[in-house]
C-alpha positions as CSV (number, residue, x, y, z in Angstrom):
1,X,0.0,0.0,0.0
2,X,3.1,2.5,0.9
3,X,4.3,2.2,-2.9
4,X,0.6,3.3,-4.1
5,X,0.2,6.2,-1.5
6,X,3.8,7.2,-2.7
7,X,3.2,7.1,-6.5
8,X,-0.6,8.5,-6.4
9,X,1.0,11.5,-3.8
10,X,4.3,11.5,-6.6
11,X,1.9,12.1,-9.5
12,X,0.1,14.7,-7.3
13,X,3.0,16.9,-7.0
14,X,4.2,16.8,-10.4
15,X,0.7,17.2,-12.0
16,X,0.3,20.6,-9.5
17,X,3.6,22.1,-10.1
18,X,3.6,21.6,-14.2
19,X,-0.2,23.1,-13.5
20,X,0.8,25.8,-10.6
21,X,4.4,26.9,-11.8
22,X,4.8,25.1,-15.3
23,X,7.6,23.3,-13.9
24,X,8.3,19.8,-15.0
25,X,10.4,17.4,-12.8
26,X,10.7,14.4,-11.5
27,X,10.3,14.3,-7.2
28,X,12.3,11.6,-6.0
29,X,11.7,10.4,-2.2
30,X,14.2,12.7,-0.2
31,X,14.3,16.0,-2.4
32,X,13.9,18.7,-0.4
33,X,10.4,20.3,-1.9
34,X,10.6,23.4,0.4
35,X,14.2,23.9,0.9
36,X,15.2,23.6,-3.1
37,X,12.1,25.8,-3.6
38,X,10.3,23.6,-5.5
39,X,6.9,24.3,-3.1
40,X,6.1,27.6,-2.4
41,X,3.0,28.8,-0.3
42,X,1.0,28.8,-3.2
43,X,2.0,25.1,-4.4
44,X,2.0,23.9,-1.0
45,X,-1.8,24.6,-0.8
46,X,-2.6,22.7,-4.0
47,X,-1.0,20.2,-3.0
48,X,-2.8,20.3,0.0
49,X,-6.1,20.4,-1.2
50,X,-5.2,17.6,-4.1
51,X,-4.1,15.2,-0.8
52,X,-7.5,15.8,0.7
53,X,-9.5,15.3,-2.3
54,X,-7.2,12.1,-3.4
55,X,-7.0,10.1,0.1
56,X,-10.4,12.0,1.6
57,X,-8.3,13.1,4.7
58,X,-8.6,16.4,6.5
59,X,-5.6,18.7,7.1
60,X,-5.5,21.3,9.4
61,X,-2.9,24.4,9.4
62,X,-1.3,22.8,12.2
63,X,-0.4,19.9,10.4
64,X,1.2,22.3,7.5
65,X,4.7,21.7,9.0
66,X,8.4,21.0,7.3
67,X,7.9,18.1,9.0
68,X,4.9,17.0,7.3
69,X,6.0,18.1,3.6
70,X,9.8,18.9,2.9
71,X,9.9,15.5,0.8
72,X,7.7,13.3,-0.9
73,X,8.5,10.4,2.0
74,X,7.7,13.1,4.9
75,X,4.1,13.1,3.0
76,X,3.5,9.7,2.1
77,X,4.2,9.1,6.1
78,X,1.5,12.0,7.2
79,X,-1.0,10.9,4.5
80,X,-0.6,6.7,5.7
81,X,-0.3,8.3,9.3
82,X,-4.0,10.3,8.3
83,X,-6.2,7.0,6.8
């Protein structure tokens, strides 16, 4: 289930930011999405919003922490953490 969660929440991110900022990469598990700039507020809240759509979990602004979303295994962890 971890490898579905990850791709579904990998193919989240990359469809947002090609949408959000028109950039095009490919996330790998420990890139730094906040630190490398790759999420900015604006991202970070479609992202957000996709995750809670997706995996019909609620996140609050508390849970909104580098923790949480610096890399795409920090989010597959609160998103298995959340069902």
């Amino acid at each position: 289930m971890t490898n579905e969660v990850e791709k579904k929440i990998s193919e989240l991110l990359t469809k947002t930011l090609k949408e959000s900022s028109g950039l095009d990469i490919q996330i790998t598990s420990d890139m730094s999405l906040i630190d490398a700039g790759i999420l900015d507020s604006l991202s970070i809240v479609l992202v957000i919003k996709a995750i809670q759509s997706e995996f019909d979990i609620d996140i609050c602004a508390g849970d909104i922490t580098l923790d949480n979303f610096d890399n795409l295994t920090s989010i597959v962890a609160f998103v298995k953490s959340r069902q």
